[in-house]
VMD Tcl script that draws the C-alpha trace (Angstrom):
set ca {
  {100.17 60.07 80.37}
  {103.91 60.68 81.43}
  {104.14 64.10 79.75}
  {100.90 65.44 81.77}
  {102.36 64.01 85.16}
  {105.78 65.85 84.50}
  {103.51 68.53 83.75}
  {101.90 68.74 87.14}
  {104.61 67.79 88.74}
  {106.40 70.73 87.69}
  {103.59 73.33 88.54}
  {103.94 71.30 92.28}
  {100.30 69.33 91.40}
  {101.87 66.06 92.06}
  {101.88 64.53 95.76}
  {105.10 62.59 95.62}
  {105.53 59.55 98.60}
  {108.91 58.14 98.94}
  {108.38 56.32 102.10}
  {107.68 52.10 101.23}
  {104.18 51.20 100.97}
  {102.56 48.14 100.70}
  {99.74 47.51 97.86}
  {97.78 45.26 100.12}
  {94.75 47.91 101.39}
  {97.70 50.29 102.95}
  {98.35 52.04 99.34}
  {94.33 52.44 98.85}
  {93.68 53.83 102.19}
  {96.50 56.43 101.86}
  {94.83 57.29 98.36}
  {91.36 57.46 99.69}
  {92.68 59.68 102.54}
  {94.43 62.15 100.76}
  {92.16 62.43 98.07}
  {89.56 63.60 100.61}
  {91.83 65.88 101.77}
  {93.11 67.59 98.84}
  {91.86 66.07 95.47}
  {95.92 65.80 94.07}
  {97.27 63.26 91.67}
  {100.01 60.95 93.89}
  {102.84 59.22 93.20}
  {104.23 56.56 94.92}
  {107.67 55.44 94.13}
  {108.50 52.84 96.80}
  {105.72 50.57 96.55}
  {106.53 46.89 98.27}
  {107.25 43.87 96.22}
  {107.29 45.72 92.81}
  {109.44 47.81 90.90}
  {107.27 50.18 89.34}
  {106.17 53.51 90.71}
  {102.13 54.06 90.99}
  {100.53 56.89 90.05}
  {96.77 57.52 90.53}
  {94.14 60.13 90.73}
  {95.51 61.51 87.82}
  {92.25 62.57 85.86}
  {90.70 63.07 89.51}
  {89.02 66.69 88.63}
  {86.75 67.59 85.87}
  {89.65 70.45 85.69}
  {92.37 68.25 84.55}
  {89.77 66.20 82.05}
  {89.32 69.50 80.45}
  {92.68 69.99 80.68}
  {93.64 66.36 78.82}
  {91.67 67.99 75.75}
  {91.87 72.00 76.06}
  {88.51 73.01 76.85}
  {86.74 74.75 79.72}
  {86.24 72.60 82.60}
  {82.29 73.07 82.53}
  {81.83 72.55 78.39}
  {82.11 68.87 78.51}
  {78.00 68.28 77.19}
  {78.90 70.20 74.30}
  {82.54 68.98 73.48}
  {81.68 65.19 74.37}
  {78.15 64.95 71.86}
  {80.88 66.32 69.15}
  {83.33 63.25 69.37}
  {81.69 60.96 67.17}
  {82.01 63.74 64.72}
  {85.78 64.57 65.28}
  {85.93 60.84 64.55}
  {85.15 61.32 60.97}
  {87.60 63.70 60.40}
  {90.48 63.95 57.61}
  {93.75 62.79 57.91}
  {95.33 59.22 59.27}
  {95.03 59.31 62.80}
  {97.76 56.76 63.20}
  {101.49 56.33 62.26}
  {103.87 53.10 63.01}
  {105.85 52.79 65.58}
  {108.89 50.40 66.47}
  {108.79 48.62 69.72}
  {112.55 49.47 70.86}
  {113.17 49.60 74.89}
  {110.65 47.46 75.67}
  {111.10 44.96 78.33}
  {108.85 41.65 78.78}
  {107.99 41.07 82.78}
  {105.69 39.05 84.51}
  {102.30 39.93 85.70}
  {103.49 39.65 88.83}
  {106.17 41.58 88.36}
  {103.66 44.92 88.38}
  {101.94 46.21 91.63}
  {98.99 43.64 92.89}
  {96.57 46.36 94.75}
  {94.28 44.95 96.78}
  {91.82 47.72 97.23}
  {88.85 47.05 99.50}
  {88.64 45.37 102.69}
  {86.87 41.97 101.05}
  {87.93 42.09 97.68}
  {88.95 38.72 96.84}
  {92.15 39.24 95.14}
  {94.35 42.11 93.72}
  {92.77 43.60 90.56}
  {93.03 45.90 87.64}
  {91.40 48.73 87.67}
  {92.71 51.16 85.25}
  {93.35 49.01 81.94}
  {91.45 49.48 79.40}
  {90.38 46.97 76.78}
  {91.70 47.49 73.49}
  {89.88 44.95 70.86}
  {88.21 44.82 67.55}
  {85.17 43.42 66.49}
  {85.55 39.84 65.13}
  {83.15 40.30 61.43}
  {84.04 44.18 60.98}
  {87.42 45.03 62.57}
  {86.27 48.40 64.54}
  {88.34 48.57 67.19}
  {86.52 49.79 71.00}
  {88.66 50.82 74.25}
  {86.80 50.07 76.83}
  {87.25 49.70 80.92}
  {86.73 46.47 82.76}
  {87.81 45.24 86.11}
  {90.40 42.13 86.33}
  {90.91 40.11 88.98}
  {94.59 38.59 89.27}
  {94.71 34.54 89.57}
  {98.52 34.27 88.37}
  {100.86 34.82 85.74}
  {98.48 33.33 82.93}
  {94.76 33.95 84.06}
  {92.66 37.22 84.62}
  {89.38 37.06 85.41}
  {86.98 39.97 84.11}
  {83.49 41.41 84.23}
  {82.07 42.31 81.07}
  {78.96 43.86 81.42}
  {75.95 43.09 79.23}
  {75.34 45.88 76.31}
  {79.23 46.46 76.55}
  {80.82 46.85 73.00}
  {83.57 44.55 73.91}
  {81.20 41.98 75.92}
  {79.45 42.05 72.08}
  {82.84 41.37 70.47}
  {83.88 38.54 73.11}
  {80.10 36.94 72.10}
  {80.98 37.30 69.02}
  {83.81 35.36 68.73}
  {82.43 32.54 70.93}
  {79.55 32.23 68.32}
  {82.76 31.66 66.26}
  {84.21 29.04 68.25}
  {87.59 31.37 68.77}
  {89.15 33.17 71.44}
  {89.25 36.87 71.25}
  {92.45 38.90 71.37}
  {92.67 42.02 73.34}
  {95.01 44.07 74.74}
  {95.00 45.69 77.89}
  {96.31 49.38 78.10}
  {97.84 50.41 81.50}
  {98.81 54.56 81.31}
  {97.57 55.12 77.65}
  {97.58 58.31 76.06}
  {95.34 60.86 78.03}
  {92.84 61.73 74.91}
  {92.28 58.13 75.30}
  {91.07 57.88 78.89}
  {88.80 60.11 78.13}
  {87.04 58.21 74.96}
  {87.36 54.96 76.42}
  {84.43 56.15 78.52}
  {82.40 58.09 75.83}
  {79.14 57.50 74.51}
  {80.34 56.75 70.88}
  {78.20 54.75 68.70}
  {79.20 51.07 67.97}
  {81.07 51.49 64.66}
  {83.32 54.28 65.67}
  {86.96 53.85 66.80}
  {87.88 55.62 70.24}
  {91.37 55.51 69.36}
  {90.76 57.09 65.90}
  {88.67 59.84 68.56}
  {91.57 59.64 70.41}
  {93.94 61.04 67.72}
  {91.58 63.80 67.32}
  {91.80 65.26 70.10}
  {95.00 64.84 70.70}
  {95.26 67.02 67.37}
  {97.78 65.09 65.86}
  {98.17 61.00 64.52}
  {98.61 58.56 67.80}
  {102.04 56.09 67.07}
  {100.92 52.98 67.28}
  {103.49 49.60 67.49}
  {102.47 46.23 67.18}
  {102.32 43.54 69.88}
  {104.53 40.70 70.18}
  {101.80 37.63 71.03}
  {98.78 38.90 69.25}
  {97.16 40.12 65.92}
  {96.57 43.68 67.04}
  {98.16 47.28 67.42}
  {98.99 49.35 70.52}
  {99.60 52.97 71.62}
  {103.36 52.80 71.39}
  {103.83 55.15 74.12}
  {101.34 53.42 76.55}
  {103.69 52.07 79.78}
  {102.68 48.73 80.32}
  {100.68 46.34 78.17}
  {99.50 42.98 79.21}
  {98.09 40.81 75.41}
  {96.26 37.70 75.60}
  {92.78 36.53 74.82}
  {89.24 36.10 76.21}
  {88.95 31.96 76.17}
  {85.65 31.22 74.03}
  {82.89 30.04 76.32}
  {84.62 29.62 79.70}
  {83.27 31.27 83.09}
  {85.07 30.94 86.52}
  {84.02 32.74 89.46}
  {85.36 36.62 89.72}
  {84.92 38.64 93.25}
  {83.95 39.87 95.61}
  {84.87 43.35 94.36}
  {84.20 46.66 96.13}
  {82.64 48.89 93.18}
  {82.17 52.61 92.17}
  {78.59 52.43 93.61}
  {80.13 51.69 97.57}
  {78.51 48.08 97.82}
  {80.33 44.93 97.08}
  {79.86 42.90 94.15}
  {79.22 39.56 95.16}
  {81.23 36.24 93.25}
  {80.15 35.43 90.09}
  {80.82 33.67 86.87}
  {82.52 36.38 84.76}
  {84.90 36.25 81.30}
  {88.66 34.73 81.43}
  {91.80 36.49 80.13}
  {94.48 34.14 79.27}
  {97.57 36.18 79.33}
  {99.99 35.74 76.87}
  {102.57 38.72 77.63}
  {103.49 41.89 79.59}
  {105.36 44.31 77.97}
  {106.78 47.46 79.58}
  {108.34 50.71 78.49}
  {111.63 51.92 80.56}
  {111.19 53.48 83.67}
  {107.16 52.07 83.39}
  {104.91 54.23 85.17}
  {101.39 51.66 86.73}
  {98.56 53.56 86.79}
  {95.74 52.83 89.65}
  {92.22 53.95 90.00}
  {90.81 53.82 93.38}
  {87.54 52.59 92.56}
  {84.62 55.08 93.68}
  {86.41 57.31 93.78}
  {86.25 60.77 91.52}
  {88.83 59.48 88.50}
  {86.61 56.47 88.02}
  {83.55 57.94 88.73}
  {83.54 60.91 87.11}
  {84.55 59.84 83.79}
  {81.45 57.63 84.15}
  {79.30 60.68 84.87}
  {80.36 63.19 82.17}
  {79.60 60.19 79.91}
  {76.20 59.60 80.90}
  {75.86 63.50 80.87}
  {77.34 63.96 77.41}
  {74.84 61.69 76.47}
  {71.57 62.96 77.43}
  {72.85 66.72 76.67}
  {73.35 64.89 73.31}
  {69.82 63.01 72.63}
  {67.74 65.93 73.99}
  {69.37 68.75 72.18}
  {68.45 66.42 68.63}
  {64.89 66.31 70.12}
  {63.99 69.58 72.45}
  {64.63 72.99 72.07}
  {66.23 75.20 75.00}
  {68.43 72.29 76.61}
  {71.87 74.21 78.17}
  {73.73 71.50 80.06}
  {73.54 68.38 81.69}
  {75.64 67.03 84.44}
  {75.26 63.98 86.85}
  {75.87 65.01 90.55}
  {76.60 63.88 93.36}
  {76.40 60.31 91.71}
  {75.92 59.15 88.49}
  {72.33 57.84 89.01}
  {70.98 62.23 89.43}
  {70.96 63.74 86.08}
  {70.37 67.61 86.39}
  {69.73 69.12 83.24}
  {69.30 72.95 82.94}
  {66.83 74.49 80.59}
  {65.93 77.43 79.16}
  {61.90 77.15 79.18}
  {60.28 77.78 75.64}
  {56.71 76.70 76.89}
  {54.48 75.86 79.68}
  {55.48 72.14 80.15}
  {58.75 71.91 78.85}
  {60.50 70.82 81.97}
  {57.99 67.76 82.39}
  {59.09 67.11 78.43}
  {62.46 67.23 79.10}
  {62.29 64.58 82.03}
  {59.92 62.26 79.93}
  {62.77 62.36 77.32}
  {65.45 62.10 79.84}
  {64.35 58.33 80.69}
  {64.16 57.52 76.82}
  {67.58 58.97 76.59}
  {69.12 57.62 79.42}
  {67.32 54.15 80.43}
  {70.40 52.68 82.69}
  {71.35 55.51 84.94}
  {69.19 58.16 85.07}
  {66.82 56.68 88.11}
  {66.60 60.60 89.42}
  {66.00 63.47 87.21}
  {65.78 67.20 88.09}
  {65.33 69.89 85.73}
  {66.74 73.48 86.69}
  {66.63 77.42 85.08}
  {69.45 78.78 83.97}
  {70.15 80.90 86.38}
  {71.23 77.79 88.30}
  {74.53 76.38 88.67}
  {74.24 72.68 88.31}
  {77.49 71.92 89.18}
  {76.12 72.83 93.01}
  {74.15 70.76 94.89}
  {73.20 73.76 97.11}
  {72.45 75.34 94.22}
  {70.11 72.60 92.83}
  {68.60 71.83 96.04}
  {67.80 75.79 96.51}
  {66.14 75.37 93.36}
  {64.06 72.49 94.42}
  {63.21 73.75 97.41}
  {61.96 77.22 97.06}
  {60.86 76.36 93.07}
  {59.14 72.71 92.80}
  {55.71 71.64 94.63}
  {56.06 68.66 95.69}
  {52.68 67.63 95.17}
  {52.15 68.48 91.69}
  {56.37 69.18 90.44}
  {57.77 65.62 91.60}
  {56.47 62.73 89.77}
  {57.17 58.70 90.56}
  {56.91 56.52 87.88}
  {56.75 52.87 89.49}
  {58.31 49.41 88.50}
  {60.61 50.76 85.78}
  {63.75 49.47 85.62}
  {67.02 51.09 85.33}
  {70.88 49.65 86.51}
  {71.37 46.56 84.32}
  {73.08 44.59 87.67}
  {70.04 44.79 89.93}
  {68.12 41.56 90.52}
  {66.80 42.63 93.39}
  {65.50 45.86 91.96}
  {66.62 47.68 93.93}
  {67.09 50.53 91.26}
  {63.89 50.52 89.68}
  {61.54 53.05 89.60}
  {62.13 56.83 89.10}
  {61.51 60.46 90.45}
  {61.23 63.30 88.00}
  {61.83 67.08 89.92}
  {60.61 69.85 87.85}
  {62.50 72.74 89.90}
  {62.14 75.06 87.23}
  {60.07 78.87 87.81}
  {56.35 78.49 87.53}
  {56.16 79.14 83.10}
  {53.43 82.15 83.97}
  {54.96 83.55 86.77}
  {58.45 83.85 85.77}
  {59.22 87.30 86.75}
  {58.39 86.51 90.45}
  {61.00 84.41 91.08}
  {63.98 86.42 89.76}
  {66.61 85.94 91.89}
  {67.86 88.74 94.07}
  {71.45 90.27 93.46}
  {74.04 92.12 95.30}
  {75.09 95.20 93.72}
  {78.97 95.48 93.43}
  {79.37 91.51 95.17}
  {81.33 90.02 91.75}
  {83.90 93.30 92.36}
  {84.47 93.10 96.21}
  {88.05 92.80 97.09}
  {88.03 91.65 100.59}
  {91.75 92.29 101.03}
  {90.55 96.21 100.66}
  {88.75 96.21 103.76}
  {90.43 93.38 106.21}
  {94.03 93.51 106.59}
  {94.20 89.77 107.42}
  {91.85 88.74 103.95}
}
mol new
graphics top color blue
foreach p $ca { graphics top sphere $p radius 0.5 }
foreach p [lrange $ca 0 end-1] q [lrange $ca 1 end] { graphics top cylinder $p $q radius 0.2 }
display resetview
């Protein structure tokens, strides 16, 4: 992660704040602010009661994602169904690593953000969980928020059907703790796989190294049985206590409601270990570097199940929020779009609540685009479907998420030619600077 910040920084894609800012709410409503504004990775490097600088919005754009792993910013689908196959590949995708220069700190010694107005404590938002399962020894990176309590306890949410939630019930079946590691400003190959759809007995770390294109260094840590990134900047080891719950939240989450306080997993920590000149990473939760990862996962996905089971499926993306999957087809058959949404549920039970299906001659990563497409292409009548009492979002006892709405927005199959859309001759070569002198 520090080489691709001194990267932007030196193209002038880093906001840099000097001035002192506090991390209770004031550092999270500068973020939010300028991130509506203009989308840039900051970094702060006066931040009150802390030493280290904190950088965030750093994987903000599906641009810089692509970036992270040199591809084009709209081939995601394709790239992200191919990383459970990059993590067969040849070759050891680690090598080990001393752990000279590191300094031991306190947790409270790194910035406590306290991020939305009721959230009931600082928390964690950017570590990820780094863990292996207790009977087979896969490891799994995964994200989970952690509320600060002190020096020794975190407490986090581990949602159901989560590989590491599996590992931590595991474990407890065992009558032990489980050891993790939590990985503040890992390598940027593994932001990205943290979040991936990989199945259960691949490594995202050994995905990691794959994409990075060459073998990860990793370095053992001091208090526990496990292995680290050795250039991650700041790593906080302990262990999820077997069969202990203590309340967690309120929380402000990605969706824009607040999570309410609830009984969730405990972290003992055991030891914070920092590389020189640390770097903390924050994610502003809701906002595009948290939820976007989420989205191109859920997208890479679908694009991946329906492609194994449809013909004609082009790309899949999740806009504007992770609960609208828009998938864009190339029709083979009268039907084929009502197909495609049928298998879109079966593909994606959790998210997808609505699902529109598109030509190709739409760009999906519009909304006006999509929305053009619904409204001058689907009927609503007989092209919009509701399938009732189905449910969807795991956390939603109130059901408030159940239920979904297919949108076939895709050319009547018999009556294609009709609704070819009209072009501009000579628009794609207009240079406007020809004709006004202030273009």
């Amino acid at each position: 992660m520090r080489d691709y910040i001194a990267r932007l920084r030196e193209r002038g894609d880093l906001l840099v704040v000097d001035k002192e800012i506090d991390p209770f709410h004031e550092l999270a409503a500068v973020t939010h602010a300028a991130q509506k504004r203009w989308g840039k990775p900051i970094l702060f490097t006066n931040v009150k009661g802390t030493r280290f600088p904190v950088v965030t919005n750093v994987y903000g754009s599906r641009e810089r994602l692509a970036e992270v792993i040199g591809i084009d910013a709209k081939d995601f689908c394709r790239q992200w169904s191919n990383l459970a196959n990059l993590g067969q590949g040849s070759g050891e995708p680690f090598v080990h690593a001393e752990d000279d220069g590191l300094i031991e700190v306190k947790l409270s010694d790194l910035p406590l953000i306290t991020y939305s107005d009721r959230d009931a404590a600082p928390y964690f938002t950017s570590a990820m969980f780094i863990a292996k399962d207790p009977e087979t020894g896969v490891g799994n990176l995964s994200y989970h928020r952690s509320m600060y309590v002190n020096d020794q306890e975190l407490r986090c949410r581990l949602a159901p059907r989560h590989h590491l939630t599996i590992y931590h019930e595991k474990a407890e079946k065992m009558g032990k703790p489980l050891e993790a590691a939590m990985l503040i400003g890992a390598p940027a190959t593994s932001f990205l796989t943290a979040a991936a759809p990989l199945p259960y007995d691949v490594d995202e770390l050994e995905v990691a190294a794959r994409l990075k294109g060459s073998p990860i260094a990793m370095r053992r840590c001091r208090h526990i049985d496990l292995e680290v990134p050795a250039d991650t900047e700041i790593v906080i080891e302990g262990r999820f206590l077997p069969n202990e719950r203590r309340p967690e939240g309120p929380f402000g989450e990605f969706m824009g409601y607040y999570v309410p306080e609830g009984p969730n997993a405990v972290f003992e920590v055991l030891g914070v270990t920092v590389r020189k000149d640390a770097v903390f990473h924050s994610i502003l939760c809701g906002s595009a570097e948290e939820v976007l990862t989420l989205e191109l996962s859920v997208s890479a996905n679908i694009y991946q199940r329906l492609s194994a089971a449809l013909p004609g499926i082009l790309d899949v993306t999740c806009q504007p929020f992770v609960t609208h999957a828009i998938v864009k087809i190339d029709p083979q058959f009268e039907g084929h779009a009502r197909q495609v949404m049928l298998a879109t549920i079966g593909a994606e039970p959790i998210w997808a609540k609505v699902i529109t299906v598109v030509d190709e001659d739409v760009d999906i990563y519009s909304m006006d685009d999509v929305m053009w497409a619904v409204l001058t292409r689907c009927r609503p009548d007989k092209d919009m479907i509701i399938i009732p009492d189905t449910p969807s979002f795991y956390r939603d006892e109130q059901k408030d998420h159940w239920g979904r709405l297919l949108i076939d927005a895709t050319k009547p199959f018999h009556r294609r030619a009709e609704f070819e859309r009209k072009k501009i001759r000579l628009a794609d070569t207009v240079n406007l600077a020809d004709w006004f002198a202030n273009a």
